[in-house]
VOGU-3710 file (C-alpha; in Angstrom, 3 decimals, decimal comma):
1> xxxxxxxxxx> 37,217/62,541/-78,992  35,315/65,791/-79,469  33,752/67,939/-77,197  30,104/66,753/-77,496  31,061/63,339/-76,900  32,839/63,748/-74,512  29,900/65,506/-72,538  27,820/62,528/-73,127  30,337/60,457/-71,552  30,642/63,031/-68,427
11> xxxxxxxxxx> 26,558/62,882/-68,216  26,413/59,423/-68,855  28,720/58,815/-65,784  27,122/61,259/-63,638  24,050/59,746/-63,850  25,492/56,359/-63,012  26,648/58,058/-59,864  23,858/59,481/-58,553  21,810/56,018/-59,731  23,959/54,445/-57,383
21> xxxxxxxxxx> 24,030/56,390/-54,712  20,007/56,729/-54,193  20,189/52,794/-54,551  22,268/52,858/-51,636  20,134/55,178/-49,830  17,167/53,303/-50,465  18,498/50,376/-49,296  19,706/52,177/-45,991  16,993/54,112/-45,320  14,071/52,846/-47,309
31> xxxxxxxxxx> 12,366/51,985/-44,101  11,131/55,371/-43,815  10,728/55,901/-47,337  8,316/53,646/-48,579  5,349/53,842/-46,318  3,799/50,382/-47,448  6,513/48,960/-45,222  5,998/46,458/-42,480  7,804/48,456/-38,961  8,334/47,648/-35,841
41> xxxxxxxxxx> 7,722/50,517/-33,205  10,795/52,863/-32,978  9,254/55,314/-30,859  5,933/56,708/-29,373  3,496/59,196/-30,537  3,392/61,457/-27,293  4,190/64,643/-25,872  4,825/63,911/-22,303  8,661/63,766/-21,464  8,610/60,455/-21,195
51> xxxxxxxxxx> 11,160/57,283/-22,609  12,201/54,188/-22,361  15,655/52,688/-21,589  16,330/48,666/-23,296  19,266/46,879/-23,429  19,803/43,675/-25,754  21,185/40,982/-23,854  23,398/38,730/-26,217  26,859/37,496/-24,189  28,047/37,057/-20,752
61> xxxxxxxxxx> 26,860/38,651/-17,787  29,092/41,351/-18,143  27,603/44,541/-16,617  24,791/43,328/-15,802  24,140/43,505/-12,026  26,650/47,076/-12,387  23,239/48,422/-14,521  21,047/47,078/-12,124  22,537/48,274/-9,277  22,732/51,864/-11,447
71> xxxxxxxxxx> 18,769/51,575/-12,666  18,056/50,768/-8,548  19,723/53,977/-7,167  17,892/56,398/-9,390  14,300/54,191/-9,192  14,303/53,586/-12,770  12,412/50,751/-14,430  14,059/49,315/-18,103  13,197/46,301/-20,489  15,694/43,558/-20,742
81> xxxxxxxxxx> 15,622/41,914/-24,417  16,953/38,025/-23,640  18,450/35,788/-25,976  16,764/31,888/-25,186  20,717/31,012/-25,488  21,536/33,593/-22,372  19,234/33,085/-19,850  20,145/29,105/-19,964  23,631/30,177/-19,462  22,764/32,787/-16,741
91> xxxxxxxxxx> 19,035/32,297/-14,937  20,297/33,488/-12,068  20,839/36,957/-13,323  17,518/36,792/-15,280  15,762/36,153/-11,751  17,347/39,018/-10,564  16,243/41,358/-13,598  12,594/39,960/-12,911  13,185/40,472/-8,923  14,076/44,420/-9,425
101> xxxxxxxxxx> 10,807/45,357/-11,062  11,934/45,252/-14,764  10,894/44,251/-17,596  11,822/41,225/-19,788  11,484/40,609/-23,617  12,146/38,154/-26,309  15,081/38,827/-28,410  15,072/35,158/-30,185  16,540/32,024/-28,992  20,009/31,721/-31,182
111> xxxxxxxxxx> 20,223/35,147/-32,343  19,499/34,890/-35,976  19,057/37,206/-39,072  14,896/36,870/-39,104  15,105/37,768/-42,986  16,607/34,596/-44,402  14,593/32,244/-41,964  11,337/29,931/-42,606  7,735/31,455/-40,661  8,359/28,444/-38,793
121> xxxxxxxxxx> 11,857/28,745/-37,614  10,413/32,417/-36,645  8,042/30,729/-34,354  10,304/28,178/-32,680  12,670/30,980/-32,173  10,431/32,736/-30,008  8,448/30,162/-28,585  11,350/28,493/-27,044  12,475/31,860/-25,323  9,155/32,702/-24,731
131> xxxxxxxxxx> 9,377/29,550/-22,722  12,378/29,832/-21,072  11,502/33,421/-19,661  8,104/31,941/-17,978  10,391/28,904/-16,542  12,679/31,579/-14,874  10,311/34,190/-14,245  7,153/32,490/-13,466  5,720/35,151/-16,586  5,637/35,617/-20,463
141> xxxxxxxxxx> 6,175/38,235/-22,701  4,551/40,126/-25,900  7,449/42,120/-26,516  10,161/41,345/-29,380  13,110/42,587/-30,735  14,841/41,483/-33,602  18,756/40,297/-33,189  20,823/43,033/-34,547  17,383/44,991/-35,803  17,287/43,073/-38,611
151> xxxxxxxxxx> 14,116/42,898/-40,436  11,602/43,109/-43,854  8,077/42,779/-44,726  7,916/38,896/-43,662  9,296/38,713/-40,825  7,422/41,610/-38,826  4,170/40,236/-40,415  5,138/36,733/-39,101  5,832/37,957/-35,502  2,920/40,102/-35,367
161> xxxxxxxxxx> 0,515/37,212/-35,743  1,829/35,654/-32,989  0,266/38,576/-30,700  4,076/40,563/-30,288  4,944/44,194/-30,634  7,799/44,399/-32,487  10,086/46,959/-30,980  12,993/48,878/-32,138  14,790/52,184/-31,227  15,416/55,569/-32,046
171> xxxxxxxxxx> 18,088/56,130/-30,207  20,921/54,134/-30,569  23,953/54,628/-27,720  26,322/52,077/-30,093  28,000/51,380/-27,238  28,553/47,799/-28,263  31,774/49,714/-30,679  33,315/51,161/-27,403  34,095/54,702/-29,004  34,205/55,905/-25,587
181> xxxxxxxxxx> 32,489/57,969/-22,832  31,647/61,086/-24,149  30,660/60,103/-27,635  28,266/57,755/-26,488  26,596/60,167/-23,780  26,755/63,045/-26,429  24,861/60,741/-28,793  22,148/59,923/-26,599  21,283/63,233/-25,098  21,344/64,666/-28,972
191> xxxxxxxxxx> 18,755/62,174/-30,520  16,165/61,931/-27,384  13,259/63,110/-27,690  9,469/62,491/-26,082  8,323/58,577/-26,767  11,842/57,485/-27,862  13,207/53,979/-27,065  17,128/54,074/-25,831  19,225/50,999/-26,594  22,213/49,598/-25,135
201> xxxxxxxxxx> 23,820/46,660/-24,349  24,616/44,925/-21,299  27,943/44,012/-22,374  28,829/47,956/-23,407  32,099/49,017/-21,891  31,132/52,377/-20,726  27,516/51,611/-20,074  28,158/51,661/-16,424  29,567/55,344/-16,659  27,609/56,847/-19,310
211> xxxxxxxxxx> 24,201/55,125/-17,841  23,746/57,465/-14,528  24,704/60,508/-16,328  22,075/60,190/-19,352  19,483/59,399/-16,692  20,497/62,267/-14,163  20,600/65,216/-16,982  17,089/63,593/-18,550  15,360/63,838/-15,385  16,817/67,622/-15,412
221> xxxxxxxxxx> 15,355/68,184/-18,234  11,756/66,505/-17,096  11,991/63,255/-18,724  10,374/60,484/-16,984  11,423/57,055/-17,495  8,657/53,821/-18,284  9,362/50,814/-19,676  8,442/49,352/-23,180  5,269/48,003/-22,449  3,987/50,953/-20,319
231> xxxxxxxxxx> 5,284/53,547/-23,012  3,618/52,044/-26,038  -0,111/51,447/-27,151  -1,417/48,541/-26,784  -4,494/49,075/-29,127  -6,057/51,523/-31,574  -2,675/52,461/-33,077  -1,180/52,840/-36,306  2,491/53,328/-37,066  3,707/55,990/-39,636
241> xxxxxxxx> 6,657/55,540/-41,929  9,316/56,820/-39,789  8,444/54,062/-37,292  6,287/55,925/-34,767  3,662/54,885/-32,920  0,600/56,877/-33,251  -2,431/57,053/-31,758  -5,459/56,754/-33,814
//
Protein backbone atom coordinates (compact mmCIF):
# COMPACT_ATOMS: atom_id res chain seq x y z
CA UNK A 1 0.00 0.00 0.00
CA UNK A 2 1.56 3.33 -0.93
CA UNK A 3 1.77 6.37 0.78
CA UNK A 4 -1.17 8.28 -0.80
CA UNK A 5 -3.43 5.58 -0.09
CA UNK A 6 -2.70 5.07 2.77
CA UNK A 7 -3.51 8.82 3.72
CA UNK A 8 -6.87 8.38 2.30
CA UNK A 9 -7.44 5.58 4.53
CA UNK A 10 -6.04 7.70 7.70
CA UNK A 11 -8.56 10.70 6.50
CA UNK A 12 -11.18 8.49 5.67
CA UNK A 13 -11.10 7.12 9.31
CA UNK A 14 -10.65 10.35 10.90
CA UNK A 15 -13.54 11.64 9.58
CA UNK A 16 -15.56 8.65 10.68
CA UNK A 17 -14.36 9.59 14.12
CA UNK A 18 -15.18 12.87 14.47
CA UNK A 19 -18.76 11.95 12.49
CA UNK A 20 -19.35 9.93 15.34
CA UNK A 21 -18.46 11.72 17.98
CA UNK A 22 -20.63 15.05 17.11
CA UNK A 23 -23.51 12.37 16.63
CA UNK A 24 -23.00 11.55 20.08
CA UNK A 25 -22.87 15.02 21.17
CA UNK A 26 -25.87 15.91 19.46
CA UNK A 27 -27.68 13.36 20.86
CA UNK A 28 -26.42 14.37 24.47
CA UNK A 29 -26.63 17.75 24.28
CA UNK A 30 -28.80 18.67 21.35
CA UNK A 31 -31.25 20.16 23.73
CA UNK A 32 -29.39 23.26 23.75
CA UNK A 33 -28.33 23.06 20.34
CA UNK A 34 -31.16 23.16 18.23
CA UNK A 35 -33.27 26.02 19.35
CA UNK A 36 -36.58 24.75 17.59
CA UNK A 37 -36.69 22.37 20.53
CA UNK A 38 -39.62 21.84 22.80
CA UNK A 39 -37.91 22.57 26.82
CA UNK A 40 -39.02 22.41 29.89
CA UNK A 41 -37.80 25.28 32.30
CA UNK A 42 -34.26 24.51 33.68
CA UNK A 43 -33.77 27.69 35.27
CA UNK A 44 -34.96 31.38 35.61
CA UNK A 45 -34.13 34.47 33.81
CA UNK A 46 -33.24 36.73 36.94
CA UNK A 47 -30.66 38.46 38.71
CA UNK A 48 -31.76 38.37 42.24
CA UNK A 49 -29.88 35.62 44.32
CA UNK A 50 -32.56 33.66 44.39
CA UNK A 51 -33.21 29.44 43.77
CA UNK A 52 -35.09 26.80 44.20
CA UNK A 53 -34.47 23.47 46.02
CA UNK A 54 -36.79 20.05 44.44
CA UNK A 55 -36.47 16.72 45.22
CA UNK A 56 -38.08 13.77 43.06
CA UNK A 57 -39.86 11.51 45.18
CA UNK A 58 -39.75 7.90 43.60
CA UNK A 59 -39.24 5.03 46.62
CA UNK A 60 -39.76 4.68 50.22
CA UNK A 61 -39.95 7.26 52.69
CA UNK A 62 -36.47 7.20 53.25
CA UNK A 63 -35.22 10.66 54.34
CA UNK A 64 -37.98 12.19 54.08
CA UNK A 65 -39.17 13.68 57.42
CA UNK A 66 -34.85 13.95 58.12
CA UNK A 67 -35.23 16.83 55.02
CA UNK A 68 -38.13 18.19 56.45
CA UNK A 69 -37.06 18.50 59.70
CA UNK A 70 -33.61 20.08 57.91
CA UNK A 71 -35.80 22.56 55.40
CA UNK A 72 -37.87 23.56 58.98
CA UNK A 73 -34.76 24.65 61.01
CA UNK A 74 -33.36 27.00 58.43
CA UNK A 75 -37.20 28.34 57.27
CA UNK A 76 -36.77 27.12 53.88
CA UNK A 77 -39.64 26.37 51.53
CA UNK A 78 -38.90 23.38 48.57
CA UNK A 79 -41.14 21.57 45.88
CA UNK A 80 -41.78 17.94 46.36
CA UNK A 81 -42.18 16.10 42.80
CA UNK A 82 -44.65 12.87 43.78
CA UNK A 83 -44.94 9.80 41.98
CA UNK A 84 -49.15 8.81 41.95
CA UNK A 85 -47.49 5.25 42.97
CA UNK A 86 -45.79 6.99 46.30
CA UNK A 87 -48.14 8.98 47.86
CA UNK A 88 -50.69 5.79 47.86
CA UNK A 89 -47.98 3.98 49.57
CA UNK A 90 -47.13 6.90 51.97
CA UNK A 91 -50.10 9.80 52.36
CA UNK A 92 -49.17 10.28 55.55
CA UNK A 93 -45.84 11.74 54.73
CA UNK A 94 -47.38 13.65 51.76
CA UNK A 95 -49.78 15.39 54.44
CA UNK A 96 -46.93 16.28 56.24
CA UNK A 97 -44.98 17.85 53.14
CA UNK A 98 -48.33 19.85 52.46
CA UNK A 99 -48.60 20.68 56.44
CA UNK A 100 -44.88 22.36 56.47
CA UNK A 101 -45.62 24.99 53.87
CA UNK A 102 -44.12 23.21 50.77
CA UNK A 103 -44.79 22.69 47.71
CA UNK A 104 -46.06 19.59 45.81
CA UNK A 105 -45.77 18.56 42.07
CA UNK A 106 -46.63 15.90 39.64
CA UNK A 107 -43.90 13.63 38.71
CA UNK A 108 -46.32 10.93 36.85
CA UNK A 109 -48.22 8.16 38.31
CA UNK A 110 -45.91 4.87 37.42
CA UNK A 111 -42.83 6.58 36.58
CA UNK A 112 -42.53 6.10 32.91
CA UNK A 113 -40.20 7.14 29.97
CA UNK A 114 -42.84 10.02 28.50
CA UNK A 115 -41.04 9.51 24.98
CA UNK A 116 -42.30 6.08 24.00
CA UNK A 117 -45.90 6.69 25.48
CA UNK A 118 -49.41 7.52 23.65
CA UNK A 119 -50.78 11.61 24.32
CA UNK A 120 -53.24 9.71 26.13
CA UNK A 121 -51.29 7.57 28.45
CA UNK A 122 -49.50 11.16 29.05
CA UNK A 123 -52.75 12.42 30.31
CA UNK A 124 -53.87 9.54 32.52
CA UNK A 125 -50.45 9.64 33.95
CA UNK A 126 -50.91 12.92 35.31
CA UNK A 127 -54.41 13.12 35.83
CA UNK A 128 -54.44 10.29 38.18
CA UNK A 129 -51.60 11.96 40.36
CA UNK A 130 -53.00 15.09 39.82
CA UNK A 131 -55.83 13.44 41.62
CA UNK A 132 -54.30 11.77 44.21
CA UNK A 133 -52.36 14.99 45.42
CA UNK A 134 -55.89 17.00 45.76
CA UNK A 135 -57.30 13.74 47.73
CA UNK A 136 -54.33 14.10 50.22
CA UNK A 137 -53.81 17.64 50.14
CA UNK A 138 -57.14 19.11 49.70
CA UNK A 139 -55.10 21.10 46.42
CA UNK A 140 -53.81 20.54 42.78
CA UNK A 141 -50.90 21.25 41.00
CA UNK A 142 -49.55 22.88 37.54
CA UNK A 143 -46.18 21.82 38.05
CA UNK A 144 -44.51 18.64 36.25
CA UNK A 145 -41.51 16.90 36.05
CA UNK A 146 -40.66 14.24 33.89
CA UNK A 147 -39.44 10.69 35.55
CA UNK A 148 -35.78 10.53 35.12
CA UNK A 149 -35.91 14.02 32.87
CA UNK A 150 -36.76 12.23 30.10
CA UNK A 151 -38.25 14.05 27.30
CA UNK A 152 -38.67 15.25 23.24
CA UNK A 153 -40.73 17.46 21.21
CA UNK A 154 -44.12 15.41 21.95
CA UNK A 155 -44.18 14.94 25.07
CA UNK A 156 -43.50 18.61 26.46
CA UNK A 157 -46.04 19.80 23.79
CA UNK A 158 -48.55 17.21 25.17
CA UNK A 159 -48.10 18.30 28.85
CA UNK A 160 -48.13 21.84 28.09
CA UNK A 161 -51.67 21.74 26.77
CA UNK A 162 -52.82 20.44 29.72
CA UNK A 163 -52.01 23.97 31.49
CA UNK A 164 -48.38 22.47 33.28
CA UNK A 165 -44.97 24.01 33.44
CA UNK A 166 -42.70 21.57 32.68
CA UNK A 167 -39.78 21.82 35.01
CA UNK A 168 -36.32 20.58 35.01
CA UNK A 169 -32.94 21.52 36.65
CA UNK A 170 -29.74 22.97 36.27
CA UNK A 171 -28.23 21.77 38.94
CA UNK A 172 -28.07 18.33 39.46
CA UNK A 173 -26.66 17.05 43.19
CA UNK A 174 -26.69 13.13 41.64
CA UNK A 175 -26.99 12.12 44.86
CA UNK A 176 -29.21 9.23 43.90
CA UNK A 177 -25.26 7.46 42.83
CA UNK A 178 -24.07 7.99 46.51
CA UNK A 179 -20.46 9.24 45.45
CA UNK A 180 -20.32 10.72 48.76
CA UNK A 181 -20.39 13.93 50.87
CA UNK A 182 -18.11 16.20 49.50
CA UNK A 183 -18.57 15.49 45.84
CA UNK A 184 -22.06 16.08 45.98
CA UNK A 185 -21.82 19.47 48.08
CA UNK A 186 -18.82 20.52 45.80
CA UNK A 187 -21.11 19.94 42.81
CA UNK A 188 -23.85 21.97 43.90
CA UNK A 189 -22.14 25.03 45.19
CA UNK A 190 -20.02 24.96 41.65
CA UNK A 191 -23.06 24.97 39.18
CA UNK A 192 -25.52 27.49 41.23
CA UNK A 193 -26.19 30.32 40.01
CA UNK A 194 -29.25 33.13 40.20
CA UNK A 195 -32.79 31.38 38.96
CA UNK A 196 -31.35 27.82 39.08
CA UNK A 197 -33.50 24.80 40.11
CA UNK A 198 -31.48 22.23 42.61
CA UNK A 199 -32.49 18.57 42.45
CA UNK A 200 -32.23 15.82 44.77
CA UNK A 201 -33.80 12.97 45.90
CA UNK A 202 -35.46 12.02 48.95
CA UNK A 203 -33.99 8.72 49.03
CA UNK A 204 -30.15 10.28 48.56
CA UNK A 205 -27.83 8.86 51.15
CA UNK A 206 -26.06 11.95 52.09
CA UNK A 207 -28.89 14.32 51.43
CA UNK A 208 -29.40 14.74 55.08
CA UNK A 209 -25.66 15.93 55.53
CA UNK A 210 -24.95 17.70 52.45
CA UNK A 211 -28.61 19.51 52.58
CA UNK A 212 -27.88 22.09 55.65
CA UNK A 213 -24.51 22.85 54.45
CA UNK A 214 -25.50 23.90 50.70
CA UNK A 215 -28.28 25.96 52.27
CA UNK A 216 -26.10 27.60 55.14
CA UNK A 217 -23.03 28.69 52.68
CA UNK A 218 -25.91 29.93 49.92
CA UNK A 219 -27.51 32.11 52.32
CA UNK A 220 -23.72 33.38 52.98
CA UNK A 221 -23.41 34.16 49.87
CA UNK A 222 -27.07 36.06 49.62
CA UNK A 223 -29.06 33.47 48.01
CA UNK A 224 -32.58 33.36 48.94
CA UNK A 225 -34.53 30.31 48.64
CA UNK A 226 -38.44 30.17 46.79
CA UNK A 227 -40.03 27.44 45.57
CA UNK A 228 -40.81 26.38 41.89
CA UNK A 229 -43.87 28.08 41.43
CA UNK A 230 -42.84 31.38 43.14
CA UNK A 231 -39.40 31.39 41.19
CA UNK A 232 -40.76 30.98 37.71
CA UNK A 233 -43.09 33.12 35.36
CA UNK A 234 -46.20 32.37 35.11
CA UNK A 235 -46.96 34.44 31.89
CA UNK A 236 -45.33 36.55 29.18
CA UNK A 237 -42.28 34.26 28.97
CA UNK A 238 -40.32 32.62 26.47
CA UNK A 239 -37.64 30.02 27.04
CA UNK A 240 -34.22 30.16 25.18
CA UNK A 241 -32.30 27.15 24.01
CA UNK A 242 -30.32 26.47 26.99
CA UNK A 243 -33.59 25.99 28.89
CA UNK A 244 -34.01 29.35 30.62
CA UNK A 245 -36.79 31.10 31.41
CA UNK A 246 -36.92 34.54 30.16
CA UNK A 247 -38.89 37.26 30.53
CA UNK A 248 -40.34 38.84 27.56
Amino acid sequence: MNSKVIKKVVIAICLLVISMIASLFLDNKGVFLNKNKKLPIYSVGIEEKKVSITFDVNWGDNNTIKILDILDKYNVKATFFLIGNWIEDFPKEVEEIAKRGHEIGNHSNTHPDMTKITKEKIIHELSITDGKILKVTGKSTKLFRFPSGSYNDFSVEAVNSLGYYCIQWDVDSIDWKAEGEEKEYDRVMKNTKPGSILLFHNDGKYTPKTLPRIIEDLKSKGYEFETVGNLIYKENFHINHEGRQVKQ
